[in-house]
Residue frames relative to the residue before (quaternion, step in Angstrom):
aa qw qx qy qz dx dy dz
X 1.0000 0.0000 0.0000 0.0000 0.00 0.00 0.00
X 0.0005 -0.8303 0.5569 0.0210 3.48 -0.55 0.87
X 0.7622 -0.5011 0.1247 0.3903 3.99 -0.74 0.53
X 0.6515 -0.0965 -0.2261 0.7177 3.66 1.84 0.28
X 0.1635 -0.5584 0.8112 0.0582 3.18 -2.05 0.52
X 0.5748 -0.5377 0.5150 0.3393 2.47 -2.25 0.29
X 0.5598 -0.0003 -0.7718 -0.3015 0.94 -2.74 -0.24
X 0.4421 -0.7628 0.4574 0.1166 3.09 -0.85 1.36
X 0.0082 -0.8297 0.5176 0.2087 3.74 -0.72 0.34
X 0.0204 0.8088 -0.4852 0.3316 3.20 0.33 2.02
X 0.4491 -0.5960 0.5387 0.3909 3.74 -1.24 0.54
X 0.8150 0.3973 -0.2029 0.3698 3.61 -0.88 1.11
X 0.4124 0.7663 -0.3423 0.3543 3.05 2.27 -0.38
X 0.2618 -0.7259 0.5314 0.3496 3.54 -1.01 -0.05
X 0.1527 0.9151 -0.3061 0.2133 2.69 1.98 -0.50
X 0.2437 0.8204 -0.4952 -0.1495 3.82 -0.38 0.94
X 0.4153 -0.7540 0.3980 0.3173 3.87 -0.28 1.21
X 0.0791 -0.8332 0.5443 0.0566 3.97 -1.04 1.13
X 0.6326 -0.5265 0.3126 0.4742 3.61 -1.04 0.29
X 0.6488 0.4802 -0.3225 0.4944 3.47 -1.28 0.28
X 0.6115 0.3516 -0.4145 0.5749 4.49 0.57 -1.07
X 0.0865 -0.6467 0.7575 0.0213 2.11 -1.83 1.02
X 0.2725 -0.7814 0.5560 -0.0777 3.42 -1.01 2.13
X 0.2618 -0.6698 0.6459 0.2561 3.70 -1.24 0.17
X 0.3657 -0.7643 0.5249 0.0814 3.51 -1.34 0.78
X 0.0555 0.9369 -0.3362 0.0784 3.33 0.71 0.68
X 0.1593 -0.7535 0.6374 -0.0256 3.98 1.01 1.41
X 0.2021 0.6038 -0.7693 -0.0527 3.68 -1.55 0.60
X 0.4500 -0.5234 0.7022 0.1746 2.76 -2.25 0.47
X 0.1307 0.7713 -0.6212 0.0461 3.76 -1.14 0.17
X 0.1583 0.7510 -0.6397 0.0422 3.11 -1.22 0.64
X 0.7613 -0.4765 0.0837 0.4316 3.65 -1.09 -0.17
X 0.7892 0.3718 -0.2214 0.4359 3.72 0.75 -0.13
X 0.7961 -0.2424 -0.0796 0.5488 3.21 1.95 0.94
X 0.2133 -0.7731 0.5876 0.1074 3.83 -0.32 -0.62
X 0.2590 -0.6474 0.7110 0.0912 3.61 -2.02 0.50
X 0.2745 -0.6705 0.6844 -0.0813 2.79 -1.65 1.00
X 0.1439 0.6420 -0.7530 -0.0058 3.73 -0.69 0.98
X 0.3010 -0.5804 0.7548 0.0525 3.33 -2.17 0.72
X 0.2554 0.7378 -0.5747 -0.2452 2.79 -1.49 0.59
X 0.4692 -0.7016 0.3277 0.4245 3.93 -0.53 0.03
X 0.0122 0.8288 -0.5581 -0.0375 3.69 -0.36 0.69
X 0.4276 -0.6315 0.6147 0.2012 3.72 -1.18 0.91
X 0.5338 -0.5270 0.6498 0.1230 3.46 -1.29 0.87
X 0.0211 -0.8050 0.5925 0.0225 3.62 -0.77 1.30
X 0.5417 -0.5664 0.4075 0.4687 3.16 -0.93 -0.58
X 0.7347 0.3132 -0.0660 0.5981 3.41 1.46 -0.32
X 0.7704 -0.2772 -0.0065 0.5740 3.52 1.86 1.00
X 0.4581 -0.6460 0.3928 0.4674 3.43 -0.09 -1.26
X 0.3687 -0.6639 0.6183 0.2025 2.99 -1.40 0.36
X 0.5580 -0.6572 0.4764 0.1722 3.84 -1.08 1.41
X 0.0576 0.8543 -0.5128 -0.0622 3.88 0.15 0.82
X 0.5026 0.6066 -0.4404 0.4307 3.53 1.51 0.63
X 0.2910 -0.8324 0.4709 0.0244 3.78 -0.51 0.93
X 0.6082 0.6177 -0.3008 0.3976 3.27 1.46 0.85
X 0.6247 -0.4648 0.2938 0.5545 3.87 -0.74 0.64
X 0.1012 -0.7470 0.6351 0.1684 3.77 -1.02 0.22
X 0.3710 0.7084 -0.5295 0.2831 4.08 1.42 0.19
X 0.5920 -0.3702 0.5339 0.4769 3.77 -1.29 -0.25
X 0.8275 0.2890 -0.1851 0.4444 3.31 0.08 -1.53
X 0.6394 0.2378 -0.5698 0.4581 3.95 -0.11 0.31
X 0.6945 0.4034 -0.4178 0.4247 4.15 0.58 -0.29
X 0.5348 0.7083 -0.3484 0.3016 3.90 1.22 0.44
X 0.2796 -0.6742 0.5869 0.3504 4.18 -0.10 -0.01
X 0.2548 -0.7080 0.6115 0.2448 3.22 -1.15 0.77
């Protein structure tokens, strides 16, 4: 086990997503003097997924003031 695995949700994956995996979603930002990372965890439905992270996902509540 190493700090990510698939299934990957990448342009080019073959990667093919099934009910039941469960996958983290992990958008970052970077630039030169640092960057953010939000994650979230989302269950595989039959009819999409369901969000199993329970935290704000706005700019401003995920911002430092």
């Amino acid at each position: 086990m190493s700090g990510h695995e698939g299934p990957w949700l990448a342009e080019g994956s073959d990667d093919i997503l099934q009910e039941n995996m469960v996958i983290s979603v992990e958008p970052g930002i970077y630039w030169r003097q640092g960057g953010y990372r939000h994650s979230d965890t989302v269950l595989i439905t039959a009819d999409g997924y369901r969000k199993l992270t329970d935290f704000p996902s706005d700019l401003e509540s995920m911002a430092l003031a």
